[in-house]
C-alpha positions as CSV (number, residue, x, y, z in Angstrom):
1,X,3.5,33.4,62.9
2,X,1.9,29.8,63.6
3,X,-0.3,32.1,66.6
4,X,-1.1,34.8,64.4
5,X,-2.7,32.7,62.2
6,X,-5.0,30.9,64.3
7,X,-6.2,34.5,65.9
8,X,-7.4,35.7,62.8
9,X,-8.8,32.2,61.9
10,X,-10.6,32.5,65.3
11,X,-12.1,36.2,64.5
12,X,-13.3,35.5,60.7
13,X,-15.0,32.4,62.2
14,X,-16.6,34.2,64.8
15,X,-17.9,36.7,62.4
16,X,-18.6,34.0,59.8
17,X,-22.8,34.4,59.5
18,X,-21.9,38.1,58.9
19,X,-19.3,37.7,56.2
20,X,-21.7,35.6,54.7
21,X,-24.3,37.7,54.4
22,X,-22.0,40.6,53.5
23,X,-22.5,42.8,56.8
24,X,-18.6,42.4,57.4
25,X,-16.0,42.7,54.4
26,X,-13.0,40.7,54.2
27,X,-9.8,42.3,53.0
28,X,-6.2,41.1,52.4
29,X,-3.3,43.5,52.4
30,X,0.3,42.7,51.3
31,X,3.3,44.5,50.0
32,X,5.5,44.2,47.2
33,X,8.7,45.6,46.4
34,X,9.7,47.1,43.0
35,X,13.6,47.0,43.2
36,X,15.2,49.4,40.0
37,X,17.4,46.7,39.5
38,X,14.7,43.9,38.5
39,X,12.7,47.1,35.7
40,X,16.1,47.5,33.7
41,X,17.4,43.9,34.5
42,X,17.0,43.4,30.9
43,X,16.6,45.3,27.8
44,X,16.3,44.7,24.2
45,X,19.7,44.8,22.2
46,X,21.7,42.8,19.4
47,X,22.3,39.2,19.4
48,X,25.0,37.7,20.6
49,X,26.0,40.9,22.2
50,X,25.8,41.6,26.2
51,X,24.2,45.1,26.5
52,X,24.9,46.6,29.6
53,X,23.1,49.3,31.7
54,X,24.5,51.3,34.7
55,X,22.9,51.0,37.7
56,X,23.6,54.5,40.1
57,X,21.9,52.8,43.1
58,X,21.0,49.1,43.2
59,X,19.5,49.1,46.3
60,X,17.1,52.3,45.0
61,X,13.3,50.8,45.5
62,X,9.6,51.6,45.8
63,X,7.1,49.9,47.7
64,X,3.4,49.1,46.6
65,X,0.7,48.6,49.0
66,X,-2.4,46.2,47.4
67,X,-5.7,45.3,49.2
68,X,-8.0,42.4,47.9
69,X,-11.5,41.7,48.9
70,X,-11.9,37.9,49.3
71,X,-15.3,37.6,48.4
């Protein structure tokens, strides 16, 4: 990972003048994971009182893609 790094710190300071002057765009892509069990981990119910919710498949997912321009 250590490697990666320094190759795309080499590359964005190679292009450096032309990020600057906004000829080249910089984007950041990551990933998150929406996992059923964390939107109905908790719910509104009455004090003192545990409300459950059954959960058909915990493992049940979906995955978001998000892009960031630096600049």
């Amino acid at each position: 990972m250590l490697q990666k790094r320094e190759e795309i710190k080499a590359k964005l300071a190679a292009r450096q003048a032309d990020i600057v002057s906004g000829k080249v765009i910089v984007f950041v892509e990551d990933e998150c994971h929406f996992v059923w069990g964390d939107a109905i981990g908790y719910a509104w119910g009455r004090r003192n009182e545990r409300t459950e919710v059954p959960i058909t498949n915990v493992k049940q997912r979906q995955t978001y893609y998000g892009v960031m321009n630096l600049s």
